[in-house]
C-alpha positions as CSV (number, residue, x, y, z in Angstrom):
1,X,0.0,0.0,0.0
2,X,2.8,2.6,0.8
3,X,4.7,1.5,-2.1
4,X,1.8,2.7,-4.2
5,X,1.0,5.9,-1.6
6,X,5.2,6.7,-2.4
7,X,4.9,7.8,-6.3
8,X,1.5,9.9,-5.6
9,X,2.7,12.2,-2.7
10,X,5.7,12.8,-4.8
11,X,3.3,13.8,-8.1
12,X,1.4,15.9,-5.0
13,X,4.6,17.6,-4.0
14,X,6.2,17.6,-7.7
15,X,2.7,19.8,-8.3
16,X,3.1,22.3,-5.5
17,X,6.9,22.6,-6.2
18,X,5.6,23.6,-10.2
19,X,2.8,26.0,-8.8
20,X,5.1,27.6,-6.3
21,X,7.7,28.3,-9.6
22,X,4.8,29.4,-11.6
23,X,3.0,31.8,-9.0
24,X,7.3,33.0,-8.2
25,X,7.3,33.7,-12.2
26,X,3.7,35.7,-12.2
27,X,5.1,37.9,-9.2
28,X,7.8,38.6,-10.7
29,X,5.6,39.2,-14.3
30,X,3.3,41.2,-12.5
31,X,5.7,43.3,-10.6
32,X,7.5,44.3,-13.8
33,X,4.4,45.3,-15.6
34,X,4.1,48.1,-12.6
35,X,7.6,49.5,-13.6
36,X,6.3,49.5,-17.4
37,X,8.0,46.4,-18.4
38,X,6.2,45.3,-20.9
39,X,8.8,42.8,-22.8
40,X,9.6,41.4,-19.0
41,X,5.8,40.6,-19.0
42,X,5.6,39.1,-22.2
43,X,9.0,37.0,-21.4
44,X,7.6,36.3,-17.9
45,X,4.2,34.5,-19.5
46,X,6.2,32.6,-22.3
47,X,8.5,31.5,-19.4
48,X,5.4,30.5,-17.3
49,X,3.9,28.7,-20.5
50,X,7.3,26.7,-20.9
51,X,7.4,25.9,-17.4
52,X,4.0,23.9,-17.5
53,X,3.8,22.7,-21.0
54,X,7.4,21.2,-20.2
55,X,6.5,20.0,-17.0
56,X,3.5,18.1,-18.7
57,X,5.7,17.0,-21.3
58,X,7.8,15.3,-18.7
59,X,5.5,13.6,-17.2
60,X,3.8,12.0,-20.1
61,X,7.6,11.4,-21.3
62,X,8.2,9.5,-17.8
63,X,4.8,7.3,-17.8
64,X,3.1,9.1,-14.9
65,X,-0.5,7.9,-15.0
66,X,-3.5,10.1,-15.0
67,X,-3.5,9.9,-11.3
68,X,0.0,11.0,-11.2
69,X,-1.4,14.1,-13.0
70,X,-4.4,14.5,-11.5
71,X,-2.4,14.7,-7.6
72,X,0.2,17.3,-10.0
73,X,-2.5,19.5,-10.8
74,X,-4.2,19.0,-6.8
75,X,-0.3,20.0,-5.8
76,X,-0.2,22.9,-8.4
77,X,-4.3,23.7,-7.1
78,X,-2.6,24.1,-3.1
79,X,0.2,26.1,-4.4
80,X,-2.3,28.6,-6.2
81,X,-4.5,28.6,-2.5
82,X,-1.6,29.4,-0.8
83,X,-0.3,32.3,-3.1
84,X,-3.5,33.9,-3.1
85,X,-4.1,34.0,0.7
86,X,-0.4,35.4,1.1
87,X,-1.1,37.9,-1.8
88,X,-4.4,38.9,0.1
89,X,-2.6,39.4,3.8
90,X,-2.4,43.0,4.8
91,X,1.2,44.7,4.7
92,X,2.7,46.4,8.2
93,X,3.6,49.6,7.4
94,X,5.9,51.1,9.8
């Protein structure tokens, strides 16, 4: 049963890793589109688009099973909950 359990968490945690890269990249995106970077925007969502298609890619490449992906995406799903709650918390301004 654990030898089963072993491959999933890892999809699970190979997921959140993925959607913590991903929500770093869109930060980083969003922050430059503030300063008026426009081409750092436009890089930032090709490099986000290459990070998942890729990612995907890999998988597939590797024979991960549709429940490998499925717990990937639920990983990916946790790491989008998580950016969105810190994004949300107030700043201390000093």
């Amino acid at each position: 049963m654990t030898e089963a359990a072993l491959p999933l968490l890892g999809a699970f945690l190979a997921g959140a890793a993925l959607g913590a890269a991903y929500f770093g990249l869109l930060w980083r995106s969003v922050r430059a589109l503030g300063t008026g970077g426009w081409g750092r925007f436009a890089a930032g969502a090709a490099a986000r688009a290459a990070l998942v298609l890729g990612a995907l890619a890999a998988a597939i490449a590797t024979g991960v099973g549709a429940a490998g992906i499925g717990l990937a995406a639920l990983g990916f799903l946790a790491a989008r909950l998580w950016a969105t709650r810190a994004a949300r918390r107030p700043t201390r301004e000093g």
